[in-house]
PANUNU-942483 format. One record per residue (C-alpha): x, y, z. Coordinates in nm, 3 decimals. Example, Ala and Ser with C-alpha at 12.3 -4.5 7.8 and 13.67 -1.06 7.14 Angstrom:
<node><px>1.230</px><py>-0.450</py><pz>0.780</pz></node>
<node><px>1.367</px><py>-0.106</py><pz>0.714</pz></node>
# end
This chain:
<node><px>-7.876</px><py>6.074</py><pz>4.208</pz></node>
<node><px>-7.494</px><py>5.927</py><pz>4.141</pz></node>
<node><px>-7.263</px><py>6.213</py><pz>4.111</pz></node>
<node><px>-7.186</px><py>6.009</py><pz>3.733</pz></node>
<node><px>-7.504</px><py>6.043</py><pz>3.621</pz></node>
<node><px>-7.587</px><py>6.298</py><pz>3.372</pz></node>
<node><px>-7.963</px><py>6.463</py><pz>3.284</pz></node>
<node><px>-8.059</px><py>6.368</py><pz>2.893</pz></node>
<node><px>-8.411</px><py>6.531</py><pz>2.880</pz></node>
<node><px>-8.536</px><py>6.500</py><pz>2.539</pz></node>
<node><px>-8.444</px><py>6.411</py><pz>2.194</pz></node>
<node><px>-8.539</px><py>6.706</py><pz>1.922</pz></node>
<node><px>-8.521</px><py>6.778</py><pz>1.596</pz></node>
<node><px>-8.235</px><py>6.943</py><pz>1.426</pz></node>
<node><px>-8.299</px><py>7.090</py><pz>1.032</pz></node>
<node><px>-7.914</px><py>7.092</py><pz>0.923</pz></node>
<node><px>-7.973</px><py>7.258</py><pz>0.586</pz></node>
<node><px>-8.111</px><py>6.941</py><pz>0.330</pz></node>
<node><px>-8.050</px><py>6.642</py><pz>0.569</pz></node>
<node><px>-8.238</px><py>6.591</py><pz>0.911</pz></node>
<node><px>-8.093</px><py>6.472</py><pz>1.237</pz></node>
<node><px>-8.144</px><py>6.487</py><pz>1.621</pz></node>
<node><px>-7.971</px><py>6.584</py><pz>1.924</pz></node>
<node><px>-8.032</px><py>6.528</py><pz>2.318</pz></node>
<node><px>-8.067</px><py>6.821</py><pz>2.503</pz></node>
<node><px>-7.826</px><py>6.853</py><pz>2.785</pz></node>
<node><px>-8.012</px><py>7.068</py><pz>3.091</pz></node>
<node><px>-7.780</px><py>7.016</py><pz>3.423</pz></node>
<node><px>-7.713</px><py>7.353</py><pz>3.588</pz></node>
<node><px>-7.443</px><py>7.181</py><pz>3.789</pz></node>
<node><px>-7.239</px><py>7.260</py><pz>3.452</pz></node>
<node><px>-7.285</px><py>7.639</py><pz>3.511</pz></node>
<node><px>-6.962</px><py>7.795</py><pz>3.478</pz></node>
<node><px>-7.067</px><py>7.998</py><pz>3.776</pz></node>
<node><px>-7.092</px><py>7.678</py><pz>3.965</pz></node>
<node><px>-6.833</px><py>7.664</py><pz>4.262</pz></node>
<node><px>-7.035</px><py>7.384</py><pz>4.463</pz></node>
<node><px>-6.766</px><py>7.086</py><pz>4.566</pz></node>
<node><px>-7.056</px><py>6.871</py><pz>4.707</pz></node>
<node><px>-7.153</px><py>6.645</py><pz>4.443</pz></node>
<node><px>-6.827</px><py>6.590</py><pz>4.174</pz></node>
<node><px>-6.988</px><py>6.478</py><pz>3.816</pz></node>
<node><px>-6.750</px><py>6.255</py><pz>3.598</pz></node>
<node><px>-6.819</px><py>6.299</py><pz>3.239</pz></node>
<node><px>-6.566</px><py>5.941</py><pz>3.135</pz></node>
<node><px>-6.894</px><py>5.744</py><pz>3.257</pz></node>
<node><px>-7.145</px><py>5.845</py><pz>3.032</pz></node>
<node><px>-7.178</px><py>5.690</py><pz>2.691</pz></node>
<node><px>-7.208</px><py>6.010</py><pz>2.497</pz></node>
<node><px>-7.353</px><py>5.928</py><pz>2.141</pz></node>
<node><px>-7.469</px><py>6.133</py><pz>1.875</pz></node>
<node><px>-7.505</px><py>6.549</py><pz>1.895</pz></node>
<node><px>-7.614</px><py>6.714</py><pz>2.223</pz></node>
<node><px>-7.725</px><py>7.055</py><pz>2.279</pz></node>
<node><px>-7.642</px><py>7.260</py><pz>2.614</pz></node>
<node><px>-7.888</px><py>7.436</py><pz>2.806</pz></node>
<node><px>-7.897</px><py>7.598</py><pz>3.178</pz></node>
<node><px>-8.200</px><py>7.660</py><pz>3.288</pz></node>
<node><px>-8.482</px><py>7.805</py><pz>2.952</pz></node>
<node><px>-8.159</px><py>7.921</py><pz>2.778</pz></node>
<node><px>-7.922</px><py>7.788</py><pz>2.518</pz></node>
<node><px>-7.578</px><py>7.739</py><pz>2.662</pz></node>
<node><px>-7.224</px><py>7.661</py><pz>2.478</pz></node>
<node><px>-6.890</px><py>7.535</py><pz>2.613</pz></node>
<node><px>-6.657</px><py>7.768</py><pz>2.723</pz></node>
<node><px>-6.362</px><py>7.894</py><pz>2.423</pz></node>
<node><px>-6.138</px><py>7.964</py><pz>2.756</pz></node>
<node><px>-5.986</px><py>7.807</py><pz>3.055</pz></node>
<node><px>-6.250</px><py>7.805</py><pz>3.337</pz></node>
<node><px>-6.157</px><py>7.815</py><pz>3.688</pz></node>
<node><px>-6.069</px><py>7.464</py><pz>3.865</pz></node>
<node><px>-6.346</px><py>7.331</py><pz>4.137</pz></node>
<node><px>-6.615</px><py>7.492</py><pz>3.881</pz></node>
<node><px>-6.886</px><py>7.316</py><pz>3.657</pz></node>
<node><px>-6.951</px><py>7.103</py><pz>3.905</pz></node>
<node><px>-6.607</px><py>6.878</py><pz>3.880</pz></node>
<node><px>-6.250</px><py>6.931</py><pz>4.020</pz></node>
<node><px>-6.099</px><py>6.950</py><pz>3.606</pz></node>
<node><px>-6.414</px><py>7.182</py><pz>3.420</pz></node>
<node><px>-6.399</px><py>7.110</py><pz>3.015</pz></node>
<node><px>-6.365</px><py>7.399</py><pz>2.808</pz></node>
<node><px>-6.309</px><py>7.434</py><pz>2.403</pz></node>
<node><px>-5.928</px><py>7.579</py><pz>2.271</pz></node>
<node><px>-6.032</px><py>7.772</py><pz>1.959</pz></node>
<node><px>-6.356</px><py>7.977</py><pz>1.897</pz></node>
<node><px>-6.691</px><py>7.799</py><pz>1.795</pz></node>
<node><px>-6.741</px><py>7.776</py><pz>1.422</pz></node>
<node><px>-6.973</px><py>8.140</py><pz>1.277</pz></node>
<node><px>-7.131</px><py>7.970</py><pz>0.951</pz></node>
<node><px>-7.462</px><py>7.804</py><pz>0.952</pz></node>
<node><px>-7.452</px><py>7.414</py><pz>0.897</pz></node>
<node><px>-7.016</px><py>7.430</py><pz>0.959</pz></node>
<node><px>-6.885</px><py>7.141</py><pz>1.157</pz></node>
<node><px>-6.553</px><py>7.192</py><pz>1.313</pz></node>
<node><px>-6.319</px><py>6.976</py><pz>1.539</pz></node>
<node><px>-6.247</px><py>7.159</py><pz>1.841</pz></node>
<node><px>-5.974</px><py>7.066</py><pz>2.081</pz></node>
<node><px>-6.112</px><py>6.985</py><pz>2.487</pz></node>
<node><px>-5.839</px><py>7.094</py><pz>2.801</pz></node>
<node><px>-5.929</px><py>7.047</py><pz>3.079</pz></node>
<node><px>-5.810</px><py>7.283</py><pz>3.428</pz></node>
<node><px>-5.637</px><py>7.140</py><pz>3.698</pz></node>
<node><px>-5.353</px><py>7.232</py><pz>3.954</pz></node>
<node><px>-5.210</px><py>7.578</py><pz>3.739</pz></node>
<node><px>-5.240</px><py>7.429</py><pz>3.429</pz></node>
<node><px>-5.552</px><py>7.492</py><pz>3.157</pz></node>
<node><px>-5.450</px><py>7.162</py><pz>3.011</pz></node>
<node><px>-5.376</px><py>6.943</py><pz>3.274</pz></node>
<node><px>-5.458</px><py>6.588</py><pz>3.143</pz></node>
<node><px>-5.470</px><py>6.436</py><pz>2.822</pz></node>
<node><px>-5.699</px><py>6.681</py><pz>2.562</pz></node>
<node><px>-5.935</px><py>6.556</py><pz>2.319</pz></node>
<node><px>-6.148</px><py>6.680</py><pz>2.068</pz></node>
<node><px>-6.507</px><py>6.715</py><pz>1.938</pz></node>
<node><px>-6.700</px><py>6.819</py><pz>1.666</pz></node>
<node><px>-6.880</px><py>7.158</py><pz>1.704</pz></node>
<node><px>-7.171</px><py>7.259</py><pz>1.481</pz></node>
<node><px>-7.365</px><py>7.581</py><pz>1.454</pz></node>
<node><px>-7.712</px><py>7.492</py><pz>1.336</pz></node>
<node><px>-7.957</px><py>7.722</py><pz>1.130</pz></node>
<node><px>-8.090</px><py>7.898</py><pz>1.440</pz></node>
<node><px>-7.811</px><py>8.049</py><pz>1.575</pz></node>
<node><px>-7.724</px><py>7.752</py><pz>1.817</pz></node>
<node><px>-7.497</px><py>7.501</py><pz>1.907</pz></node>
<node><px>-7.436</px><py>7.107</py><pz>1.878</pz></node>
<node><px>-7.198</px><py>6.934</py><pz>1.991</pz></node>
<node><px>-7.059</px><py>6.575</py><pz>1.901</pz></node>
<node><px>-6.933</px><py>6.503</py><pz>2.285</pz></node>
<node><px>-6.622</px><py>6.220</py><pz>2.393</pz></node>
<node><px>-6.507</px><py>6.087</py><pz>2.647</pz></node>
<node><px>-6.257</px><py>6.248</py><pz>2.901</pz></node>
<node><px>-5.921</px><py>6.049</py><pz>2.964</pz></node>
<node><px>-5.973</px><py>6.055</py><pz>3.326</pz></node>
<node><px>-6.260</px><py>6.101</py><pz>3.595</pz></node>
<node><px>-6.352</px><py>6.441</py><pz>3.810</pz></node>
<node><px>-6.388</px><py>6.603</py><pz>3.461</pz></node>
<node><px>-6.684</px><py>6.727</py><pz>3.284</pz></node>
<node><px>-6.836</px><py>6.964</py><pz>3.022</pz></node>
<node><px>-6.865</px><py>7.325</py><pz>3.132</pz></node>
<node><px>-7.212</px><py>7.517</py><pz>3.013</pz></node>
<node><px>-7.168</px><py>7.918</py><pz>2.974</pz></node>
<node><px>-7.429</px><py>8.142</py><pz>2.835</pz></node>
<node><px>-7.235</px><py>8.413</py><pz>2.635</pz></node>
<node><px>-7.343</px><py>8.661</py><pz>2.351</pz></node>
<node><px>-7.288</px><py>8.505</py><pz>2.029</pz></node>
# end
């Protein structure tokens, strides 16, 4: 497998309160935050990310990060993480600011943002973009909501 490619399982449903939508499951365990492995370095900037995705590692709902992760984690040099907390009200979209760690910085390159969504199921979607630069991708966590 290219170290750019990126595992989109399945397309599900998503009941956001009156309207319907879908999301693409996202289920790579390279994105583990407790994954130090340098062997294969995923690049995020290459996929066309479109539409909501949700984050799993393994059988369990996973969620980006809300603090700087480690460099040489996530399976990348620059791991992704969020800047502010993920929204706590059913159905609320929020735009969430994306560093990046590199070097001794948390916010090395250029940041971005994305929108953040807590669906009615106590879960997350999010609306991914595109990192400025290569050797960065998404982290996945599993933390107590």
């Amino acid at each position: 497998m290219p170290h750019s490619a990126v595992t989109l399982l399945a397309a599900a449903m998503v009941f956001t309160g009156h309207q319907r939508g879908h999301y693409t499951i996202l289920n790579d365990d390279w994105r583990s935050t407790n994954n130090t492995s340098n062997q294969i370095i995923h690049c995020d900037r290459d996929v066309n990310w479109q539409g909501w995705y949700r984050l799993f590692l393994g059988q369990t709902s996973a969620h980006i990060p809300e603090r700087c992760v480690e460099k040489n984690r996530c399976g990348t040099h620059a791991p992704l993480w969020i800047t502010e907390p993920h929204p706590t009200q059913s159905g609320e979209i929020v735009n969430r600011t994306v560093c990046n760690t590199w070097m001794d910085s948390c916010c090395y390159f250029n940041s971005h943002n994305i929108h953040v969504k807590l669906c009615y199921g106590n879960y997350y979607v999010y609306k991914l973009m595109k990192p400025s630069t290569c050797q960065l991708a998404y982290c996945a966590g599993i933390f107590t909501l």
